[in-house]
PDB file of N, CA, C and O in Angstrom:
ATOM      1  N   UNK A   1      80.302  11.036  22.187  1.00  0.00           N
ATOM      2  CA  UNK A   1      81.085  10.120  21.377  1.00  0.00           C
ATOM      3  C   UNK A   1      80.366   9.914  20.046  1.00  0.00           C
ATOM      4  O   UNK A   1      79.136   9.895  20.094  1.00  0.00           O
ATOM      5  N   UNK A   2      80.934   9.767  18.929  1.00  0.00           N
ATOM      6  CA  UNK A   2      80.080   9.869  17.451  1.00  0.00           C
ATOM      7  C   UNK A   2      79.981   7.890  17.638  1.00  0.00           C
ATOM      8  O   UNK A   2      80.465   6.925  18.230  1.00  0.00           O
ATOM      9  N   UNK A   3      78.842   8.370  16.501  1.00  0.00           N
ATOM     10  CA  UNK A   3      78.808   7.097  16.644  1.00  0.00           C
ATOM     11  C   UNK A   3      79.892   6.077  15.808  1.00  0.00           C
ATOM     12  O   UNK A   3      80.596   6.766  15.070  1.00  0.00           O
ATOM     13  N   UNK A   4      80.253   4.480  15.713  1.00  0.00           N
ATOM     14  CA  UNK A   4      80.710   3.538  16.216  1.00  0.00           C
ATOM     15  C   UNK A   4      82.329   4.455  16.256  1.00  0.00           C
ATOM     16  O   UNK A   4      83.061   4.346  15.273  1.00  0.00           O
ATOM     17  N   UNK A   5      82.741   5.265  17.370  1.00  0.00           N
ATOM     18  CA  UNK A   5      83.699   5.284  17.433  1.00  0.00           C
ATOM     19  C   UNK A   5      84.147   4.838  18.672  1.00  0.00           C
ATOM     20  O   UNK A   5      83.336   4.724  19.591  1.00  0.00           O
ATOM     21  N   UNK A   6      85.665   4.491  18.876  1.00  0.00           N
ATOM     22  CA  UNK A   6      86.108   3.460  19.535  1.00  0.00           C
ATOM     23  C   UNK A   6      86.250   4.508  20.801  1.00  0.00           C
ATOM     24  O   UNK A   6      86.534   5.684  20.574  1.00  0.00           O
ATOM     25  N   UNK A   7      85.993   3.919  22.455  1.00  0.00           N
ATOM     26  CA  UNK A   7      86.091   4.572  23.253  1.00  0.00           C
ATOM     27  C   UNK A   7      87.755   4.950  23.630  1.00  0.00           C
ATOM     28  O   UNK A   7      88.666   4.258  23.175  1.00  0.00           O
ATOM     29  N   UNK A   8      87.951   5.870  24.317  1.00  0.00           N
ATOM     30  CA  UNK A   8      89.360   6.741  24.902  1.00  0.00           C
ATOM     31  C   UNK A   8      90.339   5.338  25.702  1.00  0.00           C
ATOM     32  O   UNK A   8      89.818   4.395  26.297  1.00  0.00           O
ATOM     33  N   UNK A   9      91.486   5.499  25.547  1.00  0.00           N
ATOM     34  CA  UNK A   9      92.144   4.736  26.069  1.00  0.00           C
ATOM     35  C   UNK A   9      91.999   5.352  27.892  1.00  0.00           C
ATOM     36  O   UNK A   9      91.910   6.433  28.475  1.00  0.00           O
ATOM     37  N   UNK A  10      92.052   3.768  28.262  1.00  0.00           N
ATOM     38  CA  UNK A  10      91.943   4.265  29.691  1.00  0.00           C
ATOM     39  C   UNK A  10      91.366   2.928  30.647  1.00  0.00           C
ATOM     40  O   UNK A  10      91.118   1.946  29.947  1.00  0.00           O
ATOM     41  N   UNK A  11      91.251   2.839  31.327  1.00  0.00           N
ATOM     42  CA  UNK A  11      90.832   1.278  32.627  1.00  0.00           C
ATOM     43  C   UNK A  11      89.431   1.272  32.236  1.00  0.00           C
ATOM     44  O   UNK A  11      88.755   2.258  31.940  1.00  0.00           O
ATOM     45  N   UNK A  12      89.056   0.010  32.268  1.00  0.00           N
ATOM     46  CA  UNK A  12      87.857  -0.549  32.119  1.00  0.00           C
ATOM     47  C   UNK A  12      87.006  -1.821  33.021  1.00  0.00           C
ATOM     48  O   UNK A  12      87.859  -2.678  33.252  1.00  0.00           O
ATOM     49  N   UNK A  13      86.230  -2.074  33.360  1.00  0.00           N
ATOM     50  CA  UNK A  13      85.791  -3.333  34.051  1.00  0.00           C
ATOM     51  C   UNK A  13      86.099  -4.443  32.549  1.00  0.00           C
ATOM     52  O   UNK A  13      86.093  -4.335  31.323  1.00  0.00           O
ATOM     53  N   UNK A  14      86.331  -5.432  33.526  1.00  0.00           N
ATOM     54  CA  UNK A  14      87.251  -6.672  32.538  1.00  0.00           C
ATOM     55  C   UNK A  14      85.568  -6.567  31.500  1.00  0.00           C
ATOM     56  O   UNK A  14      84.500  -6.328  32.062  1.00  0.00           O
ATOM     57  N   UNK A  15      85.649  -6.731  30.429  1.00  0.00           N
ATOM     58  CA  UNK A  15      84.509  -7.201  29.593  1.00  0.00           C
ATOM     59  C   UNK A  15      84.175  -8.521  29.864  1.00  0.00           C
ATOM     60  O   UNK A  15      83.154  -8.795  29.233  1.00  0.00           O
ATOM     61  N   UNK A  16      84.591  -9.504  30.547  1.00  0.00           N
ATOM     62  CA  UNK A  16      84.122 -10.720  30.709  1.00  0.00           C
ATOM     63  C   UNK A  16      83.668 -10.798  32.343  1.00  0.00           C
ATOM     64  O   UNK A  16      83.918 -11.722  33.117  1.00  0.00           O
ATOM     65  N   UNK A  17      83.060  -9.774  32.579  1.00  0.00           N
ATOM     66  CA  UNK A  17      82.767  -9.741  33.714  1.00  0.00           C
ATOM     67  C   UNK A  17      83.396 -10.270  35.149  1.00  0.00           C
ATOM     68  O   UNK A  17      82.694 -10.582  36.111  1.00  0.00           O
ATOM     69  N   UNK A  18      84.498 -10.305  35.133  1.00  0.00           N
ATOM     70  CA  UNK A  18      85.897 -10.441  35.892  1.00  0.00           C
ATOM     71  C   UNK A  18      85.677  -9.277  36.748  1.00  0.00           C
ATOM     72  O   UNK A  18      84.989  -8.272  36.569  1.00  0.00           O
ATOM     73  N   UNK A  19      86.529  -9.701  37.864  1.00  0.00           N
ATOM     74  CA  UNK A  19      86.281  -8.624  38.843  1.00  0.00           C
ATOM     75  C   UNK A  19      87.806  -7.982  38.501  1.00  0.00           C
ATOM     76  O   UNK A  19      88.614  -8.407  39.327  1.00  0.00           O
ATOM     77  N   UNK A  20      88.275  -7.294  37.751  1.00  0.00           N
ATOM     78  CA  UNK A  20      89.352  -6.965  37.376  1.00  0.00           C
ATOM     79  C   UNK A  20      88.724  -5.660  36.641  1.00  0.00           C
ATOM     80  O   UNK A  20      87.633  -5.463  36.107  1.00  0.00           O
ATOM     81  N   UNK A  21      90.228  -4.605  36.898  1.00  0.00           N
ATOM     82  CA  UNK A  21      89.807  -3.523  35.469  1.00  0.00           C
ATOM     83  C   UNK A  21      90.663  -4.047  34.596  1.00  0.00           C
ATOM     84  O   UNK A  21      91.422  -4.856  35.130  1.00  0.00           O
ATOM     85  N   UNK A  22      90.874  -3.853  33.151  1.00  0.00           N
ATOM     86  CA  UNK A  22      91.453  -3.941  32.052  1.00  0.00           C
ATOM     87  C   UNK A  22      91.652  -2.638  31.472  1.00  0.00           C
ATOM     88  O   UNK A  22      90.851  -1.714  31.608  1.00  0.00           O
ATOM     89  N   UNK A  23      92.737  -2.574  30.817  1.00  0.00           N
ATOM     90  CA  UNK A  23      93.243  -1.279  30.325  1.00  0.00           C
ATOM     91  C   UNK A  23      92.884  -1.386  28.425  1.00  0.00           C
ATOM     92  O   UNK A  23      93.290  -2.218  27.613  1.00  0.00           O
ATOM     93  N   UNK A  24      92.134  -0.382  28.262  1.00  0.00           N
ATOM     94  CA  UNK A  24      92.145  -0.560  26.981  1.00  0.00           C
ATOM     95  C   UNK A  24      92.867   0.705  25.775  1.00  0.00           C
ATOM     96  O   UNK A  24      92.102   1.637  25.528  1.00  0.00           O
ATOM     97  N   UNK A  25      93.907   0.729  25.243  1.00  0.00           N
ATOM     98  CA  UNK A  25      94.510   1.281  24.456  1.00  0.00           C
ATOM     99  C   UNK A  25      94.526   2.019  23.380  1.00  0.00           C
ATOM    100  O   UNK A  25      95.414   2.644  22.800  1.00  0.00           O
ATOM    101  N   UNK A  26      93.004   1.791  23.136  1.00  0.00           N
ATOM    102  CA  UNK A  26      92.114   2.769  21.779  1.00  0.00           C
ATOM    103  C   UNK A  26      91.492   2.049  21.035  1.00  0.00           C
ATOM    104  O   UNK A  26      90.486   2.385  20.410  1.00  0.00           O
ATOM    105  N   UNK A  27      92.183   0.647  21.012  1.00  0.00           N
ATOM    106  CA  UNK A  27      92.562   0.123  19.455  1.00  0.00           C
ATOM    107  C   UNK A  27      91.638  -1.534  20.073  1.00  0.00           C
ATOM    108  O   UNK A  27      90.716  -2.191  19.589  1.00  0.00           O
ATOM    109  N   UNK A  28      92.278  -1.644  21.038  1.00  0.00           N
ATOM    110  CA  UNK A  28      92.188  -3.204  21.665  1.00  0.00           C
ATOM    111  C   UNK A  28      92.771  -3.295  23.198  1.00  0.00           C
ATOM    112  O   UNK A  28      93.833  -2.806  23.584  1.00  0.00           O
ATOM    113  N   UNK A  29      91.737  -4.103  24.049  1.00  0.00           N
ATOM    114  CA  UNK A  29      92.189  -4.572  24.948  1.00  0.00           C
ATOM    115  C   UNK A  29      93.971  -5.255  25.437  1.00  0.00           C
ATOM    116  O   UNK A  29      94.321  -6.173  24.694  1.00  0.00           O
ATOM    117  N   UNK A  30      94.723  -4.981  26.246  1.00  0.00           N
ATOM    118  CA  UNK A  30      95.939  -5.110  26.659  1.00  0.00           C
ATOM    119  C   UNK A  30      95.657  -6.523  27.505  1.00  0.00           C
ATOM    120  O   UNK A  30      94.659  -7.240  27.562  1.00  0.00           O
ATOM    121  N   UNK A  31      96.784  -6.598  28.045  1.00  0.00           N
ATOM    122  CA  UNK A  31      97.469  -7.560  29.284  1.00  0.00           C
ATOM    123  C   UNK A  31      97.560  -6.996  30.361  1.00  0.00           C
ATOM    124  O   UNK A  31      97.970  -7.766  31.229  1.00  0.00           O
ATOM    125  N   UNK A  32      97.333  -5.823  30.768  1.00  0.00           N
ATOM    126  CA  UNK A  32      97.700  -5.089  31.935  1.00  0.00           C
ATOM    127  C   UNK A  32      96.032  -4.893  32.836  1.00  0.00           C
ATOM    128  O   UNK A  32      95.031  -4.358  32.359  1.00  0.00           O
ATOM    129  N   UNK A  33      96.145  -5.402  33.981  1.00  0.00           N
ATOM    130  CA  UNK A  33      94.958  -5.904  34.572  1.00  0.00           C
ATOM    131  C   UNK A  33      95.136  -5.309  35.573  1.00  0.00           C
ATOM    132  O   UNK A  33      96.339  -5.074  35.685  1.00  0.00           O
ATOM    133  N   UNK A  34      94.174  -4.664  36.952  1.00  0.00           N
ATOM    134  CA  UNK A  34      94.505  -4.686  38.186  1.00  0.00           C
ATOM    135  C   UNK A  34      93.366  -4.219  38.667  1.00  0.00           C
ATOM    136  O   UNK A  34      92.610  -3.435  38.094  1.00  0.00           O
ATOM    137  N   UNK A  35      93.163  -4.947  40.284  1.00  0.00           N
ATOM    138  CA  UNK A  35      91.995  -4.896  40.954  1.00  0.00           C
ATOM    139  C   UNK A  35      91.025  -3.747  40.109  1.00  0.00           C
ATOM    140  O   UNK A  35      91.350  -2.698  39.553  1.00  0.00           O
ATOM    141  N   UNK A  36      89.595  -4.466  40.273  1.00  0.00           N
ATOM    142  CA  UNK A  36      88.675  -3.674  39.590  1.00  0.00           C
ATOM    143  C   UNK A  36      88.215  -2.486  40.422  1.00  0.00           C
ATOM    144  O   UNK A  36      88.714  -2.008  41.441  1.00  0.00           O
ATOM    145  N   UNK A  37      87.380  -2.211  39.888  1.00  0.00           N
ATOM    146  CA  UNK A  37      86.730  -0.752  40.787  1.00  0.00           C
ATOM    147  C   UNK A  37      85.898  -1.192  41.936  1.00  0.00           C
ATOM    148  O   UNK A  37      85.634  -2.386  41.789  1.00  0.00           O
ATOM    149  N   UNK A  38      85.366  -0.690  43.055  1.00  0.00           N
ATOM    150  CA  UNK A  38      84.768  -0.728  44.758  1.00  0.00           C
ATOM    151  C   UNK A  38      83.015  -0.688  43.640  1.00  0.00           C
ATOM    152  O   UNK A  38      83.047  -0.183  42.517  1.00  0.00           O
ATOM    153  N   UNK A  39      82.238  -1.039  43.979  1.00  0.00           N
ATOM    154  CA  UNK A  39      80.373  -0.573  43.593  1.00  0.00           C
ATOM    155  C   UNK A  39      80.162   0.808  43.640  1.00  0.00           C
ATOM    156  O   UNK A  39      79.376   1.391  42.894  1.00  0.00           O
ATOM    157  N   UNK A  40      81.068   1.522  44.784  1.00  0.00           N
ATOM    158  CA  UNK A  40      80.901   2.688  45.473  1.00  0.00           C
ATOM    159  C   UNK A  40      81.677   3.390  44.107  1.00  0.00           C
ATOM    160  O   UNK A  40      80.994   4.034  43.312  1.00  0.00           O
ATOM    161  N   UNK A  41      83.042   3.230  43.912  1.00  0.00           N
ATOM    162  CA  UNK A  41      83.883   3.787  42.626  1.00  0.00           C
ATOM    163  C   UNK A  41      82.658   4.033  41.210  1.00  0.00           C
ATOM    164  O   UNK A  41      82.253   5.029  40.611  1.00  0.00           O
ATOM    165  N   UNK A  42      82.388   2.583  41.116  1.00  0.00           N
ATOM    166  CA  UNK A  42      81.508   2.499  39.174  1.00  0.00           C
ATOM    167  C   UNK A  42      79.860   3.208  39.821  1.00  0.00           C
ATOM    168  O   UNK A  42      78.996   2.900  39.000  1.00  0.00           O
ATOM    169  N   UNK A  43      79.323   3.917  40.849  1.00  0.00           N
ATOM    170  CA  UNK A  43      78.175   4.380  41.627  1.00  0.00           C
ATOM    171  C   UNK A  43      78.888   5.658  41.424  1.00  0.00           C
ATOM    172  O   UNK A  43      79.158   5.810  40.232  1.00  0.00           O
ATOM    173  N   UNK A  44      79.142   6.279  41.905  1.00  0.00           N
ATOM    174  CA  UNK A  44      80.094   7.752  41.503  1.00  0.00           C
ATOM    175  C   UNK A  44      80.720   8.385  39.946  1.00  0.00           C
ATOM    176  O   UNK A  44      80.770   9.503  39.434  1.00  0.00           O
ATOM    177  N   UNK A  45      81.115   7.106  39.573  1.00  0.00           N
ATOM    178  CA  UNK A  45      81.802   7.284  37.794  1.00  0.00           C
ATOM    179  C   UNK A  45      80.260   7.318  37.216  1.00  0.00           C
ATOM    180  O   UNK A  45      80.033   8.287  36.492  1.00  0.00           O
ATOM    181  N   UNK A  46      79.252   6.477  37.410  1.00  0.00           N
ATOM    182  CA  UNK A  46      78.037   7.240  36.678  1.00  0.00           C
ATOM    183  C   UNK A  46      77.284   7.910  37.217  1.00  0.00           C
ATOM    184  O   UNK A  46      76.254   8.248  36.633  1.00  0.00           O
ATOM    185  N   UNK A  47      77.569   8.342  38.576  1.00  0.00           N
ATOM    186  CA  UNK A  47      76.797   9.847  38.616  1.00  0.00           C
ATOM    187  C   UNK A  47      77.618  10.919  37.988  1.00  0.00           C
ATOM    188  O   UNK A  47      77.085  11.758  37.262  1.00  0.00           O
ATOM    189  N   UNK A  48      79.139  10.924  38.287  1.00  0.00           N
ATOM    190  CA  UNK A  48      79.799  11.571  37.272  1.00  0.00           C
ATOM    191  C   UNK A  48      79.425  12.379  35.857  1.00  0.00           C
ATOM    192  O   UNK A  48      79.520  13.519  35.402  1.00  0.00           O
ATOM    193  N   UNK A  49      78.855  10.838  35.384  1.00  0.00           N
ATOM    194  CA  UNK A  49      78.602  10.622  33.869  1.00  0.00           C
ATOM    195  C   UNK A  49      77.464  11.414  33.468  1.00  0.00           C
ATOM    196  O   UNK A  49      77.380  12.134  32.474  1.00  0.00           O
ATOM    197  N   UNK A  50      76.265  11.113  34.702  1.00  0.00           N
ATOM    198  CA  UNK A  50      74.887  12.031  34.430  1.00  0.00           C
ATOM    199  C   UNK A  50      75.482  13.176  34.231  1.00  0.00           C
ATOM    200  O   UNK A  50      75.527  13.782  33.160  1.00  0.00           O
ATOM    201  N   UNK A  51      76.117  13.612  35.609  1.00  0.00           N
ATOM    202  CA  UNK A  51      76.536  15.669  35.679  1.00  0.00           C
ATOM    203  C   UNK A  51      76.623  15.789  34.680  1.00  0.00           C
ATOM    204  O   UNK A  51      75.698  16.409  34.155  1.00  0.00           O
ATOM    205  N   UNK A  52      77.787  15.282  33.746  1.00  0.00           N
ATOM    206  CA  UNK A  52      78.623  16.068  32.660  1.00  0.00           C
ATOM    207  C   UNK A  52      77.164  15.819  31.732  1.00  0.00           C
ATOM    208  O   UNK A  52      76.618  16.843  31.322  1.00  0.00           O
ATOM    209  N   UNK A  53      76.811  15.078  31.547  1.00  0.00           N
ATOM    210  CA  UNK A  53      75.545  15.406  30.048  1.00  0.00           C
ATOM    211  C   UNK A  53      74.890  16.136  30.492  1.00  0.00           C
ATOM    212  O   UNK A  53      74.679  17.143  29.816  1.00  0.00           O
ATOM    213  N   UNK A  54      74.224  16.024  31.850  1.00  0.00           N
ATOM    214  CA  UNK A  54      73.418  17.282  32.037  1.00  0.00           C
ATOM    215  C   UNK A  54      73.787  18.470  32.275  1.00  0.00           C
ATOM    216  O   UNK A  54      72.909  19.327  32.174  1.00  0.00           O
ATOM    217  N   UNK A  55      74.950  18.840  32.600  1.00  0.00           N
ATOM    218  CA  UNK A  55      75.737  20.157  32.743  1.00  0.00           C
ATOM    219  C   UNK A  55      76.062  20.190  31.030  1.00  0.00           C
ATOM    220  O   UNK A  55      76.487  21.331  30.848  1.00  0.00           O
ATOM    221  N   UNK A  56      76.058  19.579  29.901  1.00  0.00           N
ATOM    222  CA  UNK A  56      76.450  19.739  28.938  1.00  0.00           C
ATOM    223  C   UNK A  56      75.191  20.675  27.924  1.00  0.00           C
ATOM    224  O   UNK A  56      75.281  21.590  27.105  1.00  0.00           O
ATOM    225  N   UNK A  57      73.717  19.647  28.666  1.00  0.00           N
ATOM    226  CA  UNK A  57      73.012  19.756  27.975  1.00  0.00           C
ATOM    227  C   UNK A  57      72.053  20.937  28.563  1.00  0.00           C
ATOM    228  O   UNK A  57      71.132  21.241  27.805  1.00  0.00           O
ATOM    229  N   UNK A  58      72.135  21.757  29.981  1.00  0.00           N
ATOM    230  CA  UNK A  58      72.084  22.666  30.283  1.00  0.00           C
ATOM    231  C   UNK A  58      72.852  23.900  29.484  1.00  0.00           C
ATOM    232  O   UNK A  58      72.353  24.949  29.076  1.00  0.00           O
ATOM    233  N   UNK A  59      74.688  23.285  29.359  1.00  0.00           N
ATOM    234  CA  UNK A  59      75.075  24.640  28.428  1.00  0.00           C
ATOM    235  C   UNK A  59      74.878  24.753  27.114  1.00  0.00           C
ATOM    236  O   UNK A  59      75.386  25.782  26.669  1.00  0.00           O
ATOM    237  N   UNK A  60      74.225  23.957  26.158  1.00  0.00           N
ATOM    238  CA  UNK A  60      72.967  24.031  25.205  1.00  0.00           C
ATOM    239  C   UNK A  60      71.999  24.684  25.026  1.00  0.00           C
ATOM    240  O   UNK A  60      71.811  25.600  24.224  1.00  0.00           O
ATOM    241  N   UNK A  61      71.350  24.244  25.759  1.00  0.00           N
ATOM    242  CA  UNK A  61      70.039  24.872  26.141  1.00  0.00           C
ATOM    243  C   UNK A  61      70.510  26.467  26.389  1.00  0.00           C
ATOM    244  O   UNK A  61      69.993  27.276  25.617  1.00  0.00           O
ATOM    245  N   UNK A  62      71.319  26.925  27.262  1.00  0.00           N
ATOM    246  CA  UNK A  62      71.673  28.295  27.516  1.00  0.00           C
ATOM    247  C   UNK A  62      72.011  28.798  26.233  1.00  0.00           C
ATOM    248  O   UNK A  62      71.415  29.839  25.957  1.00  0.00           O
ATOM    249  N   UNK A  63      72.833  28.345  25.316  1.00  0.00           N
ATOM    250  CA  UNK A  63      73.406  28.725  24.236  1.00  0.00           C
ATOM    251  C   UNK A  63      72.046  28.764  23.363  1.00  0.00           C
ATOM    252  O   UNK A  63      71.961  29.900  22.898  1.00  0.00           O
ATOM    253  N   UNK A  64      71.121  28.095  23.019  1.00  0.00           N
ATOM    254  CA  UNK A  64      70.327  27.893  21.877  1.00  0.00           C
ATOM    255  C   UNK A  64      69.194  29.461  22.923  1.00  0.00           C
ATOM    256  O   UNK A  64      68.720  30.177  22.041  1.00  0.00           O
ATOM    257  N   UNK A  65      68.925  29.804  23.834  1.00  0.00           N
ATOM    258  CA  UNK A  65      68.079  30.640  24.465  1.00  0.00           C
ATOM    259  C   UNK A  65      68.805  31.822  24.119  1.00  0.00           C
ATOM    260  O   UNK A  65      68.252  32.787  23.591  1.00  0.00           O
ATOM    261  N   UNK A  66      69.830  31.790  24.352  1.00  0.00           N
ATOM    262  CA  UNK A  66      71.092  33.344  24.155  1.00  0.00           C
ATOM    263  C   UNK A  66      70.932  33.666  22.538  1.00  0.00           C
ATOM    264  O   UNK A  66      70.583  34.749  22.068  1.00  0.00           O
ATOM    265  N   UNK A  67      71.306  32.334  21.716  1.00  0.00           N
ATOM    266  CA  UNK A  67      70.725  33.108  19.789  1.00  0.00           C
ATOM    267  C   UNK A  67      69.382  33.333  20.097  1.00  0.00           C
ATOM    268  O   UNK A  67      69.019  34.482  19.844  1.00  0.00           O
ATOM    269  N   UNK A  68      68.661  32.706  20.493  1.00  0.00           N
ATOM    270  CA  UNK A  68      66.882  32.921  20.154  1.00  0.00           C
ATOM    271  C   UNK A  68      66.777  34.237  20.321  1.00  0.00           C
ATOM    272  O   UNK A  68      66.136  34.916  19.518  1.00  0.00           O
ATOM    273  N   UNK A  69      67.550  34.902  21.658  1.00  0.00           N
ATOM    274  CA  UNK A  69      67.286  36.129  22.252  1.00  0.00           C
ATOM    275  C   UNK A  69      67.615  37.483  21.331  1.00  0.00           C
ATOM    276  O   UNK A  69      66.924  38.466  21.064  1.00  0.00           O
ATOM    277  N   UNK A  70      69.032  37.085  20.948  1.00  0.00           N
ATOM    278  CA  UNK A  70      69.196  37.471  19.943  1.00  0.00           C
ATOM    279  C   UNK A  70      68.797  38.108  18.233  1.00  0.00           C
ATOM    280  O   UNK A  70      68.748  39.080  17.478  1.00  0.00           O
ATOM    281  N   UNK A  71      68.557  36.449  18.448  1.00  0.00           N
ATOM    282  CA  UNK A  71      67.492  36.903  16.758  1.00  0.00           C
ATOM    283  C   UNK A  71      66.395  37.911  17.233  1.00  0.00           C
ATOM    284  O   UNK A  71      66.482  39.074  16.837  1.00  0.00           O
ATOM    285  N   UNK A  72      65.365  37.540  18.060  1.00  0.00           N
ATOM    286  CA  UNK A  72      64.600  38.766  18.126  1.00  0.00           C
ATOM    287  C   UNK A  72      64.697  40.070  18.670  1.00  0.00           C
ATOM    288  O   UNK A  72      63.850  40.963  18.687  1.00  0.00           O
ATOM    289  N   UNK A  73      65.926  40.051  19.139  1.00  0.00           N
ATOM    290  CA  UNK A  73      66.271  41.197  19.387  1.00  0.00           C
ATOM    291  C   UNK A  73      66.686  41.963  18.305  1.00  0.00           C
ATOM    292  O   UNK A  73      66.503  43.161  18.521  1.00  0.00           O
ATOM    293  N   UNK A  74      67.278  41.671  16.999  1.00  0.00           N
ATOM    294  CA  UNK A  74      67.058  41.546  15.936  1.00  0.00           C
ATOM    295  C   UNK A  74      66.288  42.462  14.995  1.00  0.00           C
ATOM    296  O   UNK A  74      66.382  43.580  14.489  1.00  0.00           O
ATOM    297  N   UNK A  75      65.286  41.156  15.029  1.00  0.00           N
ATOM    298  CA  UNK A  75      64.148  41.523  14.453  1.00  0.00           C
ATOM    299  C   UNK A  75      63.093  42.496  15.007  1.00  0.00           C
ATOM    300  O   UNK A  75      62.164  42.786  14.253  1.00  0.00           O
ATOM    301  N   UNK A  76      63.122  42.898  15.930  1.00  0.00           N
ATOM    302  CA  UNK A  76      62.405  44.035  17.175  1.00  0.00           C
ATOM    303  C   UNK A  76      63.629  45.407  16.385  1.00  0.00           C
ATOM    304  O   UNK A  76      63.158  46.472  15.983  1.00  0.00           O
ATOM    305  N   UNK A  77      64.636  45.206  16.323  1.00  0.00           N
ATOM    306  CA  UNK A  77      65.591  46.322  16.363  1.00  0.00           C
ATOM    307  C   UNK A  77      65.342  47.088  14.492  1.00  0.00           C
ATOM    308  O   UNK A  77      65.413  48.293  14.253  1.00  0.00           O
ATOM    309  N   UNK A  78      65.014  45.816  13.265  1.00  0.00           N
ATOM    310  CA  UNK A  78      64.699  46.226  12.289  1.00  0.00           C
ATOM    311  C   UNK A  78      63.179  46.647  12.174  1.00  0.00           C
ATOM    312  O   UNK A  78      62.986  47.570  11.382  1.00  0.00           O
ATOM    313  N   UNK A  79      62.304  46.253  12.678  1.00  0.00           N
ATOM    314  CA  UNK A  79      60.793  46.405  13.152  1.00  0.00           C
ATOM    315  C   UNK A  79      61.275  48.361  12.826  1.00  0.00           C
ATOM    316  O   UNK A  79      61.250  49.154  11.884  1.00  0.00           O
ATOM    317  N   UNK A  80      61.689  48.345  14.368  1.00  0.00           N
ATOM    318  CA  UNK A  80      61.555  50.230  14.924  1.00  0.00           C
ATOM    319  C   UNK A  80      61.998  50.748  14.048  1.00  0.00           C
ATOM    320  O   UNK A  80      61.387  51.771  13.741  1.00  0.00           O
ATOM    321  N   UNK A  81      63.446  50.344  13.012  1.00  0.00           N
ATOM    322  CA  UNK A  81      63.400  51.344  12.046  1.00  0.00           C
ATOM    323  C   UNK A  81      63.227  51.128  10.814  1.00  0.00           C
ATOM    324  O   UNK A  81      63.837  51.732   9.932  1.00  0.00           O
ATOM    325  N   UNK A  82      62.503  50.377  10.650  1.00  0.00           N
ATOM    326  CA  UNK A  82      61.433  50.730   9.068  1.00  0.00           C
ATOM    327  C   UNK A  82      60.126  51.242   9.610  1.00  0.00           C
ATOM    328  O   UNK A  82      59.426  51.914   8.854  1.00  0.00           O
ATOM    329  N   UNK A  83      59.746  51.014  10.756  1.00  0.00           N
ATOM    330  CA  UNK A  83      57.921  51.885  11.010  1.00  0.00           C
ATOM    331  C   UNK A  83      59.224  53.279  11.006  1.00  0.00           C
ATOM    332  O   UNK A  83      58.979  53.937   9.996  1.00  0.00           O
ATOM    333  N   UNK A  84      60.191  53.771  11.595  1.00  0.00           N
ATOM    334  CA  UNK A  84      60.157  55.017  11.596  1.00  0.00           C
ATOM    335  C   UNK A  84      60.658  55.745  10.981  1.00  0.00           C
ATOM    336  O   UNK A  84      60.746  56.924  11.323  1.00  0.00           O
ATOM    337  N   UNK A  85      61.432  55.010   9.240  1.00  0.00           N
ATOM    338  CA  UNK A  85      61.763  55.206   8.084  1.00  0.00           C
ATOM    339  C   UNK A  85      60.262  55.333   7.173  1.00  0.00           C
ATOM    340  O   UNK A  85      60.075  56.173   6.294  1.00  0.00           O
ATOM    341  N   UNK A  86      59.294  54.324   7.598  1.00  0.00           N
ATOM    342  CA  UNK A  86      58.170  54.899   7.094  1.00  0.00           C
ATOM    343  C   UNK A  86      57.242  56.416   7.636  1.00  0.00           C
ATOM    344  O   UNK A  86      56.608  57.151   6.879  1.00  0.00           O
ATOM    345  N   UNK A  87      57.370  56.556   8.863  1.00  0.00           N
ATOM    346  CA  UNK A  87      56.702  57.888   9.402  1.00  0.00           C
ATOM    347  C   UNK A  87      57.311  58.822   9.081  1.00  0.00           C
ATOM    348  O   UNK A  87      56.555  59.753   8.803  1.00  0.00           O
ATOM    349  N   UNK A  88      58.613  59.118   8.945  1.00  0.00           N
ATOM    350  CA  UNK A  88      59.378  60.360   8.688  1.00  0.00           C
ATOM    351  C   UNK A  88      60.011  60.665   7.243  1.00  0.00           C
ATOM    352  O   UNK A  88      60.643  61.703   7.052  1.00  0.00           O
TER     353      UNK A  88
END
């Protein structure tokens, strides 16, 4: 999420710490309320939450190793032919 941007419309735990979810619309909190989430539900939604950054930040990491590999593969590939533009 960039920063101060407003989170995705979608159910929320009441912000006033209400045992209610609240629906929020993009913009601003609604009127539309209904039973909140189980401990077990908001215990799962942030393990959820870990996976995806760390599955995110795993396919990063893969991506930034795949150019690295690259570039020197590269630079190994111009290496061989200037030594053998210079020998011949």
């Amino acid at each position: 999420m960039k920063k101060n941007a407003l989170p995705t419309p979608g159910w929320y735990p009441a912000p006033d710490g209400a045992p209610l979810s609240v629906y929020w619309d993009g913009t601003q909190w609604t009127d539309q309320t209904r039973p909140g989430p189980s401990l077990a539900q908001l215990h799962y939604e942030r393990l959820a939450a870990i996976h995806r950054t760390r599955a995110a930040s795993h396919r990063q990491a893969a991506q930034a190793y795949a150019a690295l590999s690259l570039m020197i593969a590269v630079i190994v590939l111009v290496m061989v032919v200037v030594a053998s533009n210079r020998s011949g």
